[in-house]
C-alpha positions as CSV (number, residue, x, y, z in Angstrom):
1,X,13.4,10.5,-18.9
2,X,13.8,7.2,-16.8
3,X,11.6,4.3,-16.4
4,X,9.6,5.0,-13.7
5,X,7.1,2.2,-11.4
6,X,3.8,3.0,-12.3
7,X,1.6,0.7,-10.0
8,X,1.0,-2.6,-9.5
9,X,-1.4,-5.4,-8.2
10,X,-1.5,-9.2,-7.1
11,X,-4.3,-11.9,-6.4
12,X,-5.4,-15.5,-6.8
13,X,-8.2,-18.0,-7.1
14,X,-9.7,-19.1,-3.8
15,X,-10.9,-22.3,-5.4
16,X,-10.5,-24.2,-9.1
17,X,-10.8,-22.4,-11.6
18,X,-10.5,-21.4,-15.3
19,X,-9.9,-18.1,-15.2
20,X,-9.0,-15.4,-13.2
21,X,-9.4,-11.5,-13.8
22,X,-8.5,-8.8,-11.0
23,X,-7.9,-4.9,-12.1
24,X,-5.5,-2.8,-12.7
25,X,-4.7,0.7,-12.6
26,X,-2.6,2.7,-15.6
27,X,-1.1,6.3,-15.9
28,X,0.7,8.4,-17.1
29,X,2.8,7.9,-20.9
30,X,4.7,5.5,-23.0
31,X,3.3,2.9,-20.7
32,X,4.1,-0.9,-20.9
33,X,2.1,-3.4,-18.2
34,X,3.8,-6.9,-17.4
35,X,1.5,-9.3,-15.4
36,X,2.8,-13.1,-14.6
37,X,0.8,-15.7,-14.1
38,X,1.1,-19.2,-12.6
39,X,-1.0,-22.5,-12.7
40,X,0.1,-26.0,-11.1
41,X,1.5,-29.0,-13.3
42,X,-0.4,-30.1,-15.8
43,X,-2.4,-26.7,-17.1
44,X,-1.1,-24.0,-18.9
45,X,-1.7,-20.4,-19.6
46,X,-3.7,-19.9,-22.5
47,X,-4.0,-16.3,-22.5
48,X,-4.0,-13.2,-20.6
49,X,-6.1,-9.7,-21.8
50,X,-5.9,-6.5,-20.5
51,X,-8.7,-3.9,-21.0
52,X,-9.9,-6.7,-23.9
53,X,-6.2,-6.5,-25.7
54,X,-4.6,-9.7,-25.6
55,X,-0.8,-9.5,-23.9
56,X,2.1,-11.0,-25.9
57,X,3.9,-13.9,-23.4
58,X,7.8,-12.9,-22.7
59,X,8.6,-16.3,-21.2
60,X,7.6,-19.3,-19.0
61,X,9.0,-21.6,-16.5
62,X,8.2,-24.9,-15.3
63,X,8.5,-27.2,-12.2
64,X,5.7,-28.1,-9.6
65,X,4.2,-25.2,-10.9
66,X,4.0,-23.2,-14.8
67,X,4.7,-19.7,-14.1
68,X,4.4,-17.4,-17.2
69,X,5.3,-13.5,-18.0
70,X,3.4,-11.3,-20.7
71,X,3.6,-7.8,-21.9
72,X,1.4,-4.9,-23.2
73,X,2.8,-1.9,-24.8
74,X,0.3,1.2,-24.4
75,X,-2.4,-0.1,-22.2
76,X,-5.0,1.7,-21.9
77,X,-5.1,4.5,-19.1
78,X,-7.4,3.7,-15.8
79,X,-8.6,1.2,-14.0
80,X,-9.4,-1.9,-16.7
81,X,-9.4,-5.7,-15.9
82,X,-6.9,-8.6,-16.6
83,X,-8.0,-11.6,-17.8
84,X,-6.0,-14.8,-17.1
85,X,-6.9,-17.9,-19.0
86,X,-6.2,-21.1,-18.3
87,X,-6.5,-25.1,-20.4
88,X,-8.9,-26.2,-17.4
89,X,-10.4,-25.6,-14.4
90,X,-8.1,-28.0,-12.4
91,X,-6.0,-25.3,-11.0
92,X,-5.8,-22.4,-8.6
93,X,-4.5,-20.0,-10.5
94,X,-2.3,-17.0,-9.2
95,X,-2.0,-13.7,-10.8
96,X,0.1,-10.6,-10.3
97,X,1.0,-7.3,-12.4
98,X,3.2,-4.1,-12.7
99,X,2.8,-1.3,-14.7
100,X,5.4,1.4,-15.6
101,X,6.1,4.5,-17.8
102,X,8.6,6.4,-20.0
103,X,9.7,2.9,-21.2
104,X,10.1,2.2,-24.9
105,X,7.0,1.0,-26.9
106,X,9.3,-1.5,-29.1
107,X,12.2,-4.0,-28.4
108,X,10.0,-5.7,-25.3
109,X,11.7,-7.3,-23.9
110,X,15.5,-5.9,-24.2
111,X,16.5,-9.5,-22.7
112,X,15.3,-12.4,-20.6
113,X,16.1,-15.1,-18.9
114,X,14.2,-17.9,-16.4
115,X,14.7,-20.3,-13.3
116,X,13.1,-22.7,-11.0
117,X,14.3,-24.6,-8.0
118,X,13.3,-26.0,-4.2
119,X,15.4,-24.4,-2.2
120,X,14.4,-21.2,0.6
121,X,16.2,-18.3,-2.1
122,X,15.9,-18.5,-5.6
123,X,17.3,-15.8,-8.5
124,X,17.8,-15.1,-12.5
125,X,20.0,-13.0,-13.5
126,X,20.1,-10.6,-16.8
127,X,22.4,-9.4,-19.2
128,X,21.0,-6.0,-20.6
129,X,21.5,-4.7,-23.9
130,X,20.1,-1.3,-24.5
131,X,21.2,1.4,-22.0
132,X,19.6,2.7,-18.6
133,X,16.9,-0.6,-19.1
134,X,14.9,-1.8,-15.8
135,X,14.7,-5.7,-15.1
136,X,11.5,-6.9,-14.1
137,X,10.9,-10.1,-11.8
138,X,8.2,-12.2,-11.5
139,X,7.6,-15.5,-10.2
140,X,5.8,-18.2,-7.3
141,X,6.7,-19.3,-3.8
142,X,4.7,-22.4,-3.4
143,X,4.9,-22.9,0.4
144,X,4.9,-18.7,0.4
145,X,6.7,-16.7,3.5
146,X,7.7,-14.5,0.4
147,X,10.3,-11.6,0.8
148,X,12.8,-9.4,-1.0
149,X,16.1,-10.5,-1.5
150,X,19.4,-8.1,-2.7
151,X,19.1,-5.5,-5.6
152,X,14.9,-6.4,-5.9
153,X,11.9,-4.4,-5.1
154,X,8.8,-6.6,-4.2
155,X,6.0,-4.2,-5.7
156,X,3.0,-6.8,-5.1
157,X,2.2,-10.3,-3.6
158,X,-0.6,-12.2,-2.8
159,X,-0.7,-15.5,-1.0
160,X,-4.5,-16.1,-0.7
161,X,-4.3,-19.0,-3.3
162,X,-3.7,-22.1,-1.1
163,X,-1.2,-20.3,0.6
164,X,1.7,-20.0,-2.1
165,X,3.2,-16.4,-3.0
166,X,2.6,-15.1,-6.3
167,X,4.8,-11.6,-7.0
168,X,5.9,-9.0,-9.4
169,X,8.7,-6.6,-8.8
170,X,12.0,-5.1,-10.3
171,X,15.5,-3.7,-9.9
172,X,14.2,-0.3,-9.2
173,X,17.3,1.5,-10.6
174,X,18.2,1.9,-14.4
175,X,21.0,-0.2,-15.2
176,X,23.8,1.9,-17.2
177,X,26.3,0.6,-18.6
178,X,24.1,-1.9,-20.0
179,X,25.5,-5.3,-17.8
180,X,23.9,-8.2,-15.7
181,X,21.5,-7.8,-13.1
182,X,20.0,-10.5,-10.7
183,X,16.9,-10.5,-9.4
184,X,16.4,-12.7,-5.8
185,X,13.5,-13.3,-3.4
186,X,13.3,-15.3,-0.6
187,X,10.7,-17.9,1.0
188,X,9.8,-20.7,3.5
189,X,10.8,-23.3,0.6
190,X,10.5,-23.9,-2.7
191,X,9.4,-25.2,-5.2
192,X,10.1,-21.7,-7.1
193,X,9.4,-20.0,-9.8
194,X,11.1,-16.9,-11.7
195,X,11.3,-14.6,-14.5
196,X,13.2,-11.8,-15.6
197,X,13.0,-9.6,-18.2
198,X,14.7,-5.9,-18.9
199,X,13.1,-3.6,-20.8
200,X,14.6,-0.2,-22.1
201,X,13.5,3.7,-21.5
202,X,11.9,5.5,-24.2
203,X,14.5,7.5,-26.3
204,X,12.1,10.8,-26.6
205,X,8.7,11.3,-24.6
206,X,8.1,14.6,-25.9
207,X,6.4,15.4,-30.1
208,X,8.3,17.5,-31.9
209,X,5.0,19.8,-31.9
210,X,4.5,22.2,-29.1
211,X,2.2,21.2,-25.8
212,X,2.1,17.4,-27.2
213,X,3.4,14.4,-25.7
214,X,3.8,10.9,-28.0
215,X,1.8,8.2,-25.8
């Protein structure tokens, strides 16, 4: 089976804050959850939980702002919250995540890469190693006006933090043979943020037992 997109959701403090939890919905098997999150010079990310689990962090990014990318293999199914934790209460902090399934519970992720700049587009590009992987994008648009650029799917954004553009999306195609793939969004102006990461397809959904899936 192919990755498939799974759901997805974005949001942000108002106001200061420490911490920052929104929900998120899960389905389906072999399920892996990404969620970025971003905080402005000068705080970090201390952790981020899902359902109570904590996330394992991909990658991170700084300029202006410190934009960060986690993971969590098998989340649990429903509607549970993330929990975004921050090194002070000096910071709006923006939040955003994607969810997919049939996608490999090990090897996350396949490959990775990073970027920041000030201009109106920004992108990262990735090599992928396994076959028929997904990319997954993530990043911030400080002065917002957020869209889509070539070869990327926007799945959520939210720009009710101050006005910047958090966002989470992908390629939205499996990439065979394995190769490089960018990932590009535009805005108004930077500064940007970005991360990319691929991740690869699960080699067998199905138990060798009849009428029983592996999760």
């Amino acid at each position: 089976m192919e990755i498939t997109f799974d759901s997805a959701a974005a949001t942000s403090t108002v106001g200061l804050g420490s911490s920052l939890t929104f929900s998120h919905i899960t389905s389906g098997i072999r399920r892996v959850l990404f969620v970025t999150a971003s905080v402005l010079t000068g705080v970090t990310i201390t952790g981020i939980t899902y359902n109570g689990v904590a996330m394992t962090q991909i990658a991170s990014v700084s300029g202006f702002t410190n934009s960060y990318l986690f993971f969590l293999a098998s989340p649990t199914i429903g509607t549970n919250n993330i929990i975004i934790s921050a090194s002070n209460g000096s910071s709006v902090i923006w939040g955003a995540s994607a969810s997919y399934i049939f996608a490999s519970q090990t090897g996350i992720p396949d490959a990775f890469n990073t970027n920041g700049n000030s201009s109106t587009s920004i992108s990262a590009a990735v090599t992928t190693i396994a076959n028929n992987c997904w990319v997954v994008g993530a990043g911030l648009s400080l002065n917002g006006g957020l869209n889509a650029g070539a070869n990327t799917t926007v799945r959520k954004q939210d720009s009710s933090g101050g006005g910047a553009s958090v966002w989470i999306g992908d390629n939205n195609i499996s990439k065979t043979p394995p190769g490089s793939v960018t990932l590009t969004v535009n805005a108004n102006s930077g500064p940007n943020n970005i991360i990319v990461a691929s991740f690869a397809p699960t080699a067998n959904i199905f138990s060798p037992f009849p009428n029983h899936y592996n999760n």
